[in-house]
N, C-alpha and C positions, 0 to 999 in steps of 0.2 A: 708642306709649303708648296705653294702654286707654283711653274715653269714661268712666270713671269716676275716674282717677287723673286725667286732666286737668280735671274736673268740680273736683275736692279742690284741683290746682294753682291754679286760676282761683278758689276760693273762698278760698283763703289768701291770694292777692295782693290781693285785692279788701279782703279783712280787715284785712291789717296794712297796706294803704295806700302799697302798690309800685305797685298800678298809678296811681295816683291822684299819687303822687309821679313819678313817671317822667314822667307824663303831664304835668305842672305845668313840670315840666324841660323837657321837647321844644317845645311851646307855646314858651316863655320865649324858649326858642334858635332858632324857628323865626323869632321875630318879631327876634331881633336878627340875622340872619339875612338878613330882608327887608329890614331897615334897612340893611344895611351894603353889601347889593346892590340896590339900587334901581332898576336897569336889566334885572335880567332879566325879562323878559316872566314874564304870569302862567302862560301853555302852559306855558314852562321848567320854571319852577317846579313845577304839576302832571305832572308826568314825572319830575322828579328824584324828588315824593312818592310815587308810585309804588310805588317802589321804598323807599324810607325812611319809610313812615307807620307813625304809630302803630300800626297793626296788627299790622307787621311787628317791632318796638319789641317791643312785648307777647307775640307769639308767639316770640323770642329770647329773651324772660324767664321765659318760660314753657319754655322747654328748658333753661334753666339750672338749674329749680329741679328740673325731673326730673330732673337726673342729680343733685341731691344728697341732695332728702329721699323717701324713700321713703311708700307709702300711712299705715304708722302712724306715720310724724315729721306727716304731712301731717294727720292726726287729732288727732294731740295738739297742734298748730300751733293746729288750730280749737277744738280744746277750751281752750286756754288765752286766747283770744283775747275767749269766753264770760264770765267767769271777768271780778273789779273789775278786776283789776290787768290783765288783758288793753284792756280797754273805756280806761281810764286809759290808756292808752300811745298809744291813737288816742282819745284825745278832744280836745274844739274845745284848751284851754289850750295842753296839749303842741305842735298841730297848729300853734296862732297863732302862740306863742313859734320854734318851727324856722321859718316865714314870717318871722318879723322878721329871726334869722339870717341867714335867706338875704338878705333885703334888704341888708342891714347889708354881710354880705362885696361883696356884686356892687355896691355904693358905693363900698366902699372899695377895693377893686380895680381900677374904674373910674378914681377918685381916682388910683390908684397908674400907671395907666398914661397917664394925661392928665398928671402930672406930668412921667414920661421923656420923652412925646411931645414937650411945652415945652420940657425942657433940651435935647433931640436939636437942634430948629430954632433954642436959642439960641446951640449951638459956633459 
């Protein structure tokens, strides 16, 4: 891919808030992660990252999105992004409200799986 179609890709992700969202993701699960393996040395750990960082996250996203939108999906991407209703779609409200979601579900699914874990240990 050309330095200027991936200038466009990296400027729409940053836009509509993939990367920023991916990144919110990775963090989240890195740190449950750490919690649920408490024993692997931090070396480990920086080695497996390595290979799985955010970098590598991002530049996967970053090829996904060239093989689907082209330079003028990729223009009109940013043009519309300019644009109320663009700005609205990543503004704080929208951004808070999908955060409380996400809270809400990783609760309740939490919830959902501490309760099988209990009946498991009460057969």
């Amino acid at each position: 891919m050309d330095s200027r179609k991936e200038q466009l890709l990296i400027t729409v992700l940053k836009i509509s808030g993939i990367f920023e969202a991916y990144s919110k993701i990775y963090l989240k699960f890195l740190n449950i992660l750490r919690q649920k393996y408490p024993n692997i040395s931090k070396e480990k750990v920086d080695l497996i990252l390595k290979e799985y960082s955010l970098d590598n996250l991002n530049k996967d996203i970053i090829k996904i999105y060239d093989e689907i939108f082209t330079v003028e999906d990729l223009n009109s991407i940013i043009q519309f992004y300019t644009t109320s209703v663009g700005q609205k779609i990543r503004g704080r409200e929208v951004l808070e409200k999908l955060d409380k979601i996400q809270i809400n579900w990783v609760i309740e699914f939490e919830k959902q799986f501490w309760e099988i874990s209990k009946q498991k240990h009460e057969k």
